[in-house]
HTML snippet that shows the backbone in 3Dmol.js (N, CA, C, O; Angstrom):
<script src="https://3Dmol.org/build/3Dmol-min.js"></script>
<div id="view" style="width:600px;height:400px;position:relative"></div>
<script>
const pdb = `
ATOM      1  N   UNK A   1       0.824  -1.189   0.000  1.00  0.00           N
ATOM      2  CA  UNK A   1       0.000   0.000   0.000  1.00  0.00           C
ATOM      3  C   UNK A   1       0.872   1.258   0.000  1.00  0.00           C
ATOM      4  O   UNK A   1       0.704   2.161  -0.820  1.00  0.00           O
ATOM      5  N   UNK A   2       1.722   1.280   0.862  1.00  0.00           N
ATOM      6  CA  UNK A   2       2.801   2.482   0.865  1.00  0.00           C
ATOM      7  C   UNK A   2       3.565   2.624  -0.697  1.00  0.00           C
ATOM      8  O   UNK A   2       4.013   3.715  -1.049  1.00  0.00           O
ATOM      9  N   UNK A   3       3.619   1.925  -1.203  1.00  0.00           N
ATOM     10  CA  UNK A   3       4.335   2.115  -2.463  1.00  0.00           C
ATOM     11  C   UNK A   3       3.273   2.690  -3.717  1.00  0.00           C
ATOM     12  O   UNK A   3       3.399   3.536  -4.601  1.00  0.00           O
ATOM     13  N   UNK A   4       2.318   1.888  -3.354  1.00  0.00           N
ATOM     14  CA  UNK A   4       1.261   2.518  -4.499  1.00  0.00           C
ATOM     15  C   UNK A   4       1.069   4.176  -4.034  1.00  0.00           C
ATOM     16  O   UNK A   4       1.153   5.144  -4.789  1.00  0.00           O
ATOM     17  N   UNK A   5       0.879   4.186  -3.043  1.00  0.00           N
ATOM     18  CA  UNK A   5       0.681   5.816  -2.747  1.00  0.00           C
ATOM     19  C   UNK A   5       1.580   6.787  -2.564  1.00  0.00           C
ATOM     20  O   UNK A   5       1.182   7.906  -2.239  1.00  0.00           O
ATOM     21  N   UNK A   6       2.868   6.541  -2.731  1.00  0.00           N
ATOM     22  CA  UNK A   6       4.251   6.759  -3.220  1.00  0.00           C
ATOM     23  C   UNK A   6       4.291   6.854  -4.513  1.00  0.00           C
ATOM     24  O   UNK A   6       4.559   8.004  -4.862  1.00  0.00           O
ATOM     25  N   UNK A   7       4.128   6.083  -5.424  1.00  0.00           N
ATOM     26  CA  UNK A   7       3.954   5.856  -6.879  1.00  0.00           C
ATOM     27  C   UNK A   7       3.097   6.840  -7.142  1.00  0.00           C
ATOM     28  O   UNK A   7       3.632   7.622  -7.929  1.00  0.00           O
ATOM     29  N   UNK A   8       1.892   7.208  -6.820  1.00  0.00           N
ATOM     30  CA  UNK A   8       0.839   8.292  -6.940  1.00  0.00           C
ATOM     31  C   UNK A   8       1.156   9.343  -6.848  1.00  0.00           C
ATOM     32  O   UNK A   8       0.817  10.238  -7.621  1.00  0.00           O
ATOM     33  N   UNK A   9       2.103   9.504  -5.574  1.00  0.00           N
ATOM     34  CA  UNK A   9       2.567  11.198  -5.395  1.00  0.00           C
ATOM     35  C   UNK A   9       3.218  11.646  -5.864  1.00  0.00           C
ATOM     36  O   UNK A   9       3.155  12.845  -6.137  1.00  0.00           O
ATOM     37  N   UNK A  10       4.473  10.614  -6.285  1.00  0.00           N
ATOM     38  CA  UNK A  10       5.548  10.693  -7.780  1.00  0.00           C
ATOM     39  C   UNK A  10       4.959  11.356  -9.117  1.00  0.00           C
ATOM     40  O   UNK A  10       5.366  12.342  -9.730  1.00  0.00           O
ATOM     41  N   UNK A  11       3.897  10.525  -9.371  1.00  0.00           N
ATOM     42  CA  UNK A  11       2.918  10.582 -11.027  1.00  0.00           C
ATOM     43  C   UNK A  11       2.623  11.910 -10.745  1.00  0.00           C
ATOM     44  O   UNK A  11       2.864  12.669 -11.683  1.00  0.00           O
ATOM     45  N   UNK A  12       1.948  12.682  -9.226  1.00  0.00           N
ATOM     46  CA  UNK A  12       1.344  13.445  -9.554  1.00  0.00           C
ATOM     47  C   UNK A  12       2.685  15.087  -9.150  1.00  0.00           C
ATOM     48  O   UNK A  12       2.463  16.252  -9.479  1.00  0.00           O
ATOM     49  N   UNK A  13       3.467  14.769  -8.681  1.00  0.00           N
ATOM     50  CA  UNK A  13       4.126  15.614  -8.714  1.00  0.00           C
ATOM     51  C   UNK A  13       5.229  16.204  -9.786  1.00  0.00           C
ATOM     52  O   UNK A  13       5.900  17.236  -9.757  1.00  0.00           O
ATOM     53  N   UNK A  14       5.124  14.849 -10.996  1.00  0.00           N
ATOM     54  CA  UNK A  14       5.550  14.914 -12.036  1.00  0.00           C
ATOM     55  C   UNK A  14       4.563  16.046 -13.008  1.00  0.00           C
ATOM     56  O   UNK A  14       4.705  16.924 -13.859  1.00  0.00           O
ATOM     57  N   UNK A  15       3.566  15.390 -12.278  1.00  0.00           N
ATOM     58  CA  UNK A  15       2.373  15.656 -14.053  1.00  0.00           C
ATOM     59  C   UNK A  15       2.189  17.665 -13.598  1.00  0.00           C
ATOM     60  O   UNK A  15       1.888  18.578 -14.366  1.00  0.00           O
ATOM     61  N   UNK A  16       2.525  17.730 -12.056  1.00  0.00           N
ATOM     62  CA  UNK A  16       2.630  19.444 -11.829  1.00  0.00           C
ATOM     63  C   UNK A  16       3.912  19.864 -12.224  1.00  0.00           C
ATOM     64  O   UNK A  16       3.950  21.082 -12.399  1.00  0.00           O
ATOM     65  N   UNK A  17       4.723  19.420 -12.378  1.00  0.00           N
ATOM     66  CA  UNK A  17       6.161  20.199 -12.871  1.00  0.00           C
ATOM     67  C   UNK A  17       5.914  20.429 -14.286  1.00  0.00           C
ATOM     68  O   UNK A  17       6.014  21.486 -14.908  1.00  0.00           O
ATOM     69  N   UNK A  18       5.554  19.199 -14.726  1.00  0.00           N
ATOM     70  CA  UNK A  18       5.560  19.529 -16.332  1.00  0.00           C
ATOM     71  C   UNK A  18       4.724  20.106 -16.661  1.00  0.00           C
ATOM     72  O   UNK A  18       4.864  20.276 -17.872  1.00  0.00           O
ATOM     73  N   UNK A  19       3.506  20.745 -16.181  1.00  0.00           N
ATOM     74  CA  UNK A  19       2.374  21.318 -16.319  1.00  0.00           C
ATOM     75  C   UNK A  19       3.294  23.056 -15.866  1.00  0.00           C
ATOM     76  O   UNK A  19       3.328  23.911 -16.751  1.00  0.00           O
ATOM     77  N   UNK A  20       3.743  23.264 -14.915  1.00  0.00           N
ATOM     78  CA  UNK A  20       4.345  24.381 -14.998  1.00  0.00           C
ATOM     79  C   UNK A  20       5.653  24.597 -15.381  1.00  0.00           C
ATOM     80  O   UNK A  20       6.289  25.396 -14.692  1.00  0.00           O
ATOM     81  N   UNK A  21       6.082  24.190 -16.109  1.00  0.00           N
ATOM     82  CA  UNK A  21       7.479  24.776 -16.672  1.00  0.00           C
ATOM     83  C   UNK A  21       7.529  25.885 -17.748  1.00  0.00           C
ATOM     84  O   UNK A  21       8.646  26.346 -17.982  1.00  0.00           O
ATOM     85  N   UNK A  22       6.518  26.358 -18.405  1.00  0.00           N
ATOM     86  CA  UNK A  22       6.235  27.305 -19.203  1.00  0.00           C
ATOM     87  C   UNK A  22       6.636  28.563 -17.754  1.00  0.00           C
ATOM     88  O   UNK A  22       7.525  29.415 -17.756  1.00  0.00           O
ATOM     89  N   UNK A  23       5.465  28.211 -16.475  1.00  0.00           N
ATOM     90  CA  UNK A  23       5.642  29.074 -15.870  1.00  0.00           C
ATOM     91  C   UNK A  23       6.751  29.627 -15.038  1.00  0.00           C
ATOM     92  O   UNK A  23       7.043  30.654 -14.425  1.00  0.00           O
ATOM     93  N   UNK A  24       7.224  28.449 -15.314  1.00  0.00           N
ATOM     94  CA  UNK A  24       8.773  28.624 -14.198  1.00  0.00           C
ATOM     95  C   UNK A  24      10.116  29.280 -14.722  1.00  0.00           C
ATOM     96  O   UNK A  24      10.993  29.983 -14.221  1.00  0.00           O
ATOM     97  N   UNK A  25       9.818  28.612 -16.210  1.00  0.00           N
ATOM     98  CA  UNK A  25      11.002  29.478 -17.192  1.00  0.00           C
ATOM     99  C   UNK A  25      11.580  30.226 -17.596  1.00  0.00           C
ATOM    100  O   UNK A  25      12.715  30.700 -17.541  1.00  0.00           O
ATOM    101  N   UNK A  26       9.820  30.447 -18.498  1.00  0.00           N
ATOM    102  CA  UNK A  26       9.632  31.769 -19.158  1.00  0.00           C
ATOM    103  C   UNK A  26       9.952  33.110 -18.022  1.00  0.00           C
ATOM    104  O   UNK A  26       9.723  32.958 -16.822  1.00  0.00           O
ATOM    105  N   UNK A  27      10.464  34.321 -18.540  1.00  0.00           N
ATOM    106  CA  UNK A  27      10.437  35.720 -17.841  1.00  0.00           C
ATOM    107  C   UNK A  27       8.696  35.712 -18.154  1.00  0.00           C
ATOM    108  O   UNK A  27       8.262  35.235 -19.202  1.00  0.00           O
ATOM    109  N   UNK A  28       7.723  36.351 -17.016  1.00  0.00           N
ATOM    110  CA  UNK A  28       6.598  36.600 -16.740  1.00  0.00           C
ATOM    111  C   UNK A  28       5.544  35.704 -17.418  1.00  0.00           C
ATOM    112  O   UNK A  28       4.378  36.040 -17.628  1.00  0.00           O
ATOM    113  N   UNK A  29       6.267  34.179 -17.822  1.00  0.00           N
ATOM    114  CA  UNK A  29       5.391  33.299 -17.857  1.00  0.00           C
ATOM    115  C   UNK A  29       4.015  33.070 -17.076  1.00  0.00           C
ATOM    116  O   UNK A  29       4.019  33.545 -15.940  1.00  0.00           O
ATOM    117  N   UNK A  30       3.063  32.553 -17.397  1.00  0.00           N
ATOM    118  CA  UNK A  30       1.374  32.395 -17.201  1.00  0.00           C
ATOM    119  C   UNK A  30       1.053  31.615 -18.195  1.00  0.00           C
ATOM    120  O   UNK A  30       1.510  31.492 -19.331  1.00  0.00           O
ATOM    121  N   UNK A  31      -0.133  30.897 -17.390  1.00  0.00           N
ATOM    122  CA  UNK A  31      -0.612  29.946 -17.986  1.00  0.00           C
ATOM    123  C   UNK A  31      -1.797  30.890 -19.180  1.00  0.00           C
ATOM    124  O   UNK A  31      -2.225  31.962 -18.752  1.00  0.00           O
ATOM    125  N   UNK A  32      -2.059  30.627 -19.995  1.00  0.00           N
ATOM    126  CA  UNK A  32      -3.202  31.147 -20.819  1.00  0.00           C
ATOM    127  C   UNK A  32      -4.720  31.284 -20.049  1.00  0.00           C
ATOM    128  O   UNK A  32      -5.212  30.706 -19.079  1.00  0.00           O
ATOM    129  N   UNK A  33      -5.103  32.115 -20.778  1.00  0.00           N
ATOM    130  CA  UNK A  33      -6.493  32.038 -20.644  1.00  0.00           C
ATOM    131  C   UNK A  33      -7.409  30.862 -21.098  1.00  0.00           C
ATOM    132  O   UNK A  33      -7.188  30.504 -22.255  1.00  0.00           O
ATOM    133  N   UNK A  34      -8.614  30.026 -20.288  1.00  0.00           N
ATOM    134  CA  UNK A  34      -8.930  29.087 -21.080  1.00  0.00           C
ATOM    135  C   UNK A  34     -10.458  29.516 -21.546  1.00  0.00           C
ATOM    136  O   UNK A  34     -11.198  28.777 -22.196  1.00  0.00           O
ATOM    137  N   UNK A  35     -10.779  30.799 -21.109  1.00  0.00           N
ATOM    138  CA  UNK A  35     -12.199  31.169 -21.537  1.00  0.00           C
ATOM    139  C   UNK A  35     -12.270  31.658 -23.157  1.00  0.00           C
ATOM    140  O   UNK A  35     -11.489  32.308 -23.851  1.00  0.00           O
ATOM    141  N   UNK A  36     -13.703  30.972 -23.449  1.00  0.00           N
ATOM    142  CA  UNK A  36     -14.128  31.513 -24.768  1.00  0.00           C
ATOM    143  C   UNK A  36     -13.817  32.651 -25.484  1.00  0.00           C
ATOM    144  O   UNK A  36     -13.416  32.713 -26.646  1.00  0.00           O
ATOM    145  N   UNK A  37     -14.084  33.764 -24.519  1.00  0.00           N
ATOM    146  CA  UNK A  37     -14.566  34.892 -24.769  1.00  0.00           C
ATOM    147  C   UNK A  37     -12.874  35.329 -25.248  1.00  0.00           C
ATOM    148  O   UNK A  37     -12.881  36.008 -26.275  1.00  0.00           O
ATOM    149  N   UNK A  38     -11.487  35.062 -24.695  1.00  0.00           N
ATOM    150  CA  UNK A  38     -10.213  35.068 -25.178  1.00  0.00           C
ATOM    151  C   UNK A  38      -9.559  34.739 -26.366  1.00  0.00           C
ATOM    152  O   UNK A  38      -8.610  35.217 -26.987  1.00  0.00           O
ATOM    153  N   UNK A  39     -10.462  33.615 -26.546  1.00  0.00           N
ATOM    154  CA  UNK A  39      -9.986  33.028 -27.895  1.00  0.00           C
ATOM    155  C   UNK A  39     -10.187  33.714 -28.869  1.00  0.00           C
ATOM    156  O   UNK A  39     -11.327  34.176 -28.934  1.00  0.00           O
ATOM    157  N   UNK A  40      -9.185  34.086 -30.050  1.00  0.00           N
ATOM    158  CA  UNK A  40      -9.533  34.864 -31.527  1.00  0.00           C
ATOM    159  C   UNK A  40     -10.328  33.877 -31.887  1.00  0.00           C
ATOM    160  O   UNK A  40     -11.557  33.911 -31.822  1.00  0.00           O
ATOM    161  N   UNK A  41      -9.647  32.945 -32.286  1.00  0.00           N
ATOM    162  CA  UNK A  41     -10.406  31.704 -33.078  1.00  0.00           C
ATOM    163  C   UNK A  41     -12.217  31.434 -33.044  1.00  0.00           C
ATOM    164  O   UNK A  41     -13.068  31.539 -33.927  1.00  0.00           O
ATOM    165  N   UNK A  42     -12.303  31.006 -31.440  1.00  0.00           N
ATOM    166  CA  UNK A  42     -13.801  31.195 -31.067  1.00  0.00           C
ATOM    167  C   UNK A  42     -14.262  32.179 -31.590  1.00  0.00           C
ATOM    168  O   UNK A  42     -15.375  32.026 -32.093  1.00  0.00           O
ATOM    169  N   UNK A  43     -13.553  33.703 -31.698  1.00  0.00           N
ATOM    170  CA  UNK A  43     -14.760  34.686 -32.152  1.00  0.00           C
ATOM    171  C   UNK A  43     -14.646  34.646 -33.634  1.00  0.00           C
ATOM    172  O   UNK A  43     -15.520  35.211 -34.292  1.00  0.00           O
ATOM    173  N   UNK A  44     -13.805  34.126 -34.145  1.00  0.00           N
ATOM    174  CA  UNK A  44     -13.595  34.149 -35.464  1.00  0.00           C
ATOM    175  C   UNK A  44     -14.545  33.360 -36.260  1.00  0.00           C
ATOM    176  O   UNK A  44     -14.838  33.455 -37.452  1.00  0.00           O
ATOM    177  N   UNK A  45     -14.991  32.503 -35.283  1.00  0.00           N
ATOM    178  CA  UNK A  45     -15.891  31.292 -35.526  1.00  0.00           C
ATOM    179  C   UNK A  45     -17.335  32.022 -34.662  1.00  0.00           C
ATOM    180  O   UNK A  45     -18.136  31.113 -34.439  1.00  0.00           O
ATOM    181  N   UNK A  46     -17.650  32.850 -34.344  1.00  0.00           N
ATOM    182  CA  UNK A  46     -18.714  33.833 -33.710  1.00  0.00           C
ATOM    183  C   UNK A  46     -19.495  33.026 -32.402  1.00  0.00           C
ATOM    184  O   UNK A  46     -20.591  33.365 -31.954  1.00  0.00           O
ATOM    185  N   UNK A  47     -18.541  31.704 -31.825  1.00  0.00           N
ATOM    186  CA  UNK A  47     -19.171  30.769 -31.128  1.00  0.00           C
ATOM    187  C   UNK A  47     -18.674  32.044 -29.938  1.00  0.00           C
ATOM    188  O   UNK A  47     -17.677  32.747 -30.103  1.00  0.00           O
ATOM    189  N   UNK A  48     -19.851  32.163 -28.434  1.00  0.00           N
ATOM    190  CA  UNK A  48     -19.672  32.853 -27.643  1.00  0.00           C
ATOM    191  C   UNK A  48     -19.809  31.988 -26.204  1.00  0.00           C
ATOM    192  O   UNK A  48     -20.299  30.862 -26.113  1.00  0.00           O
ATOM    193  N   UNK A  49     -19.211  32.857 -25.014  1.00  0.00           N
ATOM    194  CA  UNK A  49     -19.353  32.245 -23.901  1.00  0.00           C
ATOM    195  C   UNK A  49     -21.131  32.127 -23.499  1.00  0.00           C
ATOM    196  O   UNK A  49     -22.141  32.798 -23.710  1.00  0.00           O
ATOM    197  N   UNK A  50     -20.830  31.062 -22.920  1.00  0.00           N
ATOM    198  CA  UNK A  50     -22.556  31.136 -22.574  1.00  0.00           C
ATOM    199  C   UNK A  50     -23.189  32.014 -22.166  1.00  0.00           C
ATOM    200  O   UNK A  50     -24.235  32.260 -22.766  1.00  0.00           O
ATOM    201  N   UNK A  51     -22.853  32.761 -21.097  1.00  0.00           N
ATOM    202  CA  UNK A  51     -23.287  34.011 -20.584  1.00  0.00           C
ATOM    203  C   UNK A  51     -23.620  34.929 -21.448  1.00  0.00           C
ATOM    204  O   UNK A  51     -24.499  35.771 -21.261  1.00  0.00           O
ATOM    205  N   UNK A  52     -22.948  34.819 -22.421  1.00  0.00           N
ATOM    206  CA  UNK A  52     -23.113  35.869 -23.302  1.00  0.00           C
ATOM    207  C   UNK A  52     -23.957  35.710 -24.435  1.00  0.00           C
ATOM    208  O   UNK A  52     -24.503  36.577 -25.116  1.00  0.00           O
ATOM    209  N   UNK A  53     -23.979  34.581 -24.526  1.00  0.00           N
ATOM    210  CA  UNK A  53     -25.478  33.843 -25.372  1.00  0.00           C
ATOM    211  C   UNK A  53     -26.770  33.923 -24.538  1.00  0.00           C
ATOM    212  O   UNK A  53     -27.847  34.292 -25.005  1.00  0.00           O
ATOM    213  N   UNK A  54     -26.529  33.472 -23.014  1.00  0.00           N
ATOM    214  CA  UNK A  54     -27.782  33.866 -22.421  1.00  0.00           C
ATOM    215  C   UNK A  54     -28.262  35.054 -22.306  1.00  0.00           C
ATOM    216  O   UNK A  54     -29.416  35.354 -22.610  1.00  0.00           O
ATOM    217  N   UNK A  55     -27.084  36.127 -21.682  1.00  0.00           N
ATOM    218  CA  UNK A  55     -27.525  37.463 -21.764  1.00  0.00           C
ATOM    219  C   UNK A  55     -28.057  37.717 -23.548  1.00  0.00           C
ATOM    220  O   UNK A  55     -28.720  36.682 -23.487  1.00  0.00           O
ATOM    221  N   UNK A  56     -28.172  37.941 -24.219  1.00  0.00           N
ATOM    222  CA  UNK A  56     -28.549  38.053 -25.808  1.00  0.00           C
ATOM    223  C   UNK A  56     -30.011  37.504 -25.618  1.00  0.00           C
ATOM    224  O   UNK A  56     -30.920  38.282 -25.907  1.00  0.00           O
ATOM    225  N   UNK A  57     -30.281  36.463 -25.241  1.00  0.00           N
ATOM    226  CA  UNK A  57     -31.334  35.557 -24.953  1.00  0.00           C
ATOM    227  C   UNK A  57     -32.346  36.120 -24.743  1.00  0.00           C
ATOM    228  O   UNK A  57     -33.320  35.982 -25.484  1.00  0.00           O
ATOM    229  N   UNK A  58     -32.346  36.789 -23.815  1.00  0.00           N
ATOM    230  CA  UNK A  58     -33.209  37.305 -22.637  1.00  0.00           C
ATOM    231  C   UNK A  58     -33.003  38.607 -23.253  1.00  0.00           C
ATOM    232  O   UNK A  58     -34.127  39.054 -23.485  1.00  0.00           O
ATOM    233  N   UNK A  59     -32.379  39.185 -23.516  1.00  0.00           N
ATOM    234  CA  UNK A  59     -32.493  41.095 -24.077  1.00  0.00           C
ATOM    235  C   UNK A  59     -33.595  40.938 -25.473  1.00  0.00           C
ATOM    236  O   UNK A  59     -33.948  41.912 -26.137  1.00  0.00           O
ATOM    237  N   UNK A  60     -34.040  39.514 -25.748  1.00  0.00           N
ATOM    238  CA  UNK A  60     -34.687  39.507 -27.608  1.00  0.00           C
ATOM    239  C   UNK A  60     -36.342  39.819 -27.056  1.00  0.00           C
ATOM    240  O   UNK A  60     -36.678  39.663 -25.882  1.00  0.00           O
ATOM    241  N   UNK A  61     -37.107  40.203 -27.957  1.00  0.00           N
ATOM    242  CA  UNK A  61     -38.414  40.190 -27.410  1.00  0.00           C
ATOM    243  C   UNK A  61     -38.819  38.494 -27.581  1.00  0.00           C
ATOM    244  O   UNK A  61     -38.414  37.664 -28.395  1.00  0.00           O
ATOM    245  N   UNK A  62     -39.968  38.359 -26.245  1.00  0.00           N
ATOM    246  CA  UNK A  62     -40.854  37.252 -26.253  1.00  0.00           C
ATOM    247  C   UNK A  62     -41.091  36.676 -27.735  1.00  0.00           C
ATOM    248  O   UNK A  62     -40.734  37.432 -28.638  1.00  0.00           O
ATOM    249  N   UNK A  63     -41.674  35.375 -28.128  1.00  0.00           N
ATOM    250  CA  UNK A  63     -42.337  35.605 -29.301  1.00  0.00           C
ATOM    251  C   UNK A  63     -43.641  35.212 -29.068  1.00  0.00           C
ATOM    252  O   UNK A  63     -44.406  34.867 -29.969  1.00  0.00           O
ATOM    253  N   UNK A  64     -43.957  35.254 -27.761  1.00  0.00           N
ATOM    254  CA  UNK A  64     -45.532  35.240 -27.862  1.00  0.00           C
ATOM    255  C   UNK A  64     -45.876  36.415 -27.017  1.00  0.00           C
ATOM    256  O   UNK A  64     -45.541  36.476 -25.834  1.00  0.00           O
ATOM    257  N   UNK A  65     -46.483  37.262 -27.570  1.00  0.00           N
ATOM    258  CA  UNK A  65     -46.514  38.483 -26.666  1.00  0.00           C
ATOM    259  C   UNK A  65     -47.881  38.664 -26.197  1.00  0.00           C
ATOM    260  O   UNK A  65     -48.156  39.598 -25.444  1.00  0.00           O
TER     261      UNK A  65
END
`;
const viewer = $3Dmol.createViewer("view");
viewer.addModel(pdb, "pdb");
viewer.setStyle({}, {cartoon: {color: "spectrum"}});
viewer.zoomTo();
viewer.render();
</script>
C-alpha cells in the first residue's frame, strides 16, 4: 500500500512540474487564458461564452406576446 501511494505522489508531482514549466522558465510566464470569450479563433468562428449567449437571450423580445 505504501508504495502505491508513493507511486501516486511521484505521477502526480511529475504531471505538476511539467504542467508548470512554461511558468517557471519563461520571464513573466502564465498559464493562458482558457475562456471563450479570449480566444480569436472562437470569435472568429462567432461561437460565444454562454453568458453571453444567455444574456442576448433574454435582451430579444418574447415571441408570444
Amino acid at each position: 500500500m505504501t508504495e502505491t501511494l508513493l507511486l501516486s505522489v511521484l505521477i502526480i508531482a511529475i504531471a505538476v512540474g511539467l504542467l508548470s514549466v512554461k511558468v517557471i522558465f519563461k520571464k513573466n510566464g502564465r498559464f493562458e487564458s482558457q475562456h471563450i470569450h479570449d480566444s480569436q479563433a472562437m470569435k472568429d468562428r462567432g461561437i460565444h461564452c454562454v453568458l453571453d449567449q444567455d444574456r442576448e437571450a433574454q435582451s430579444k423580445k418574447p415571441l408570444l406576446s
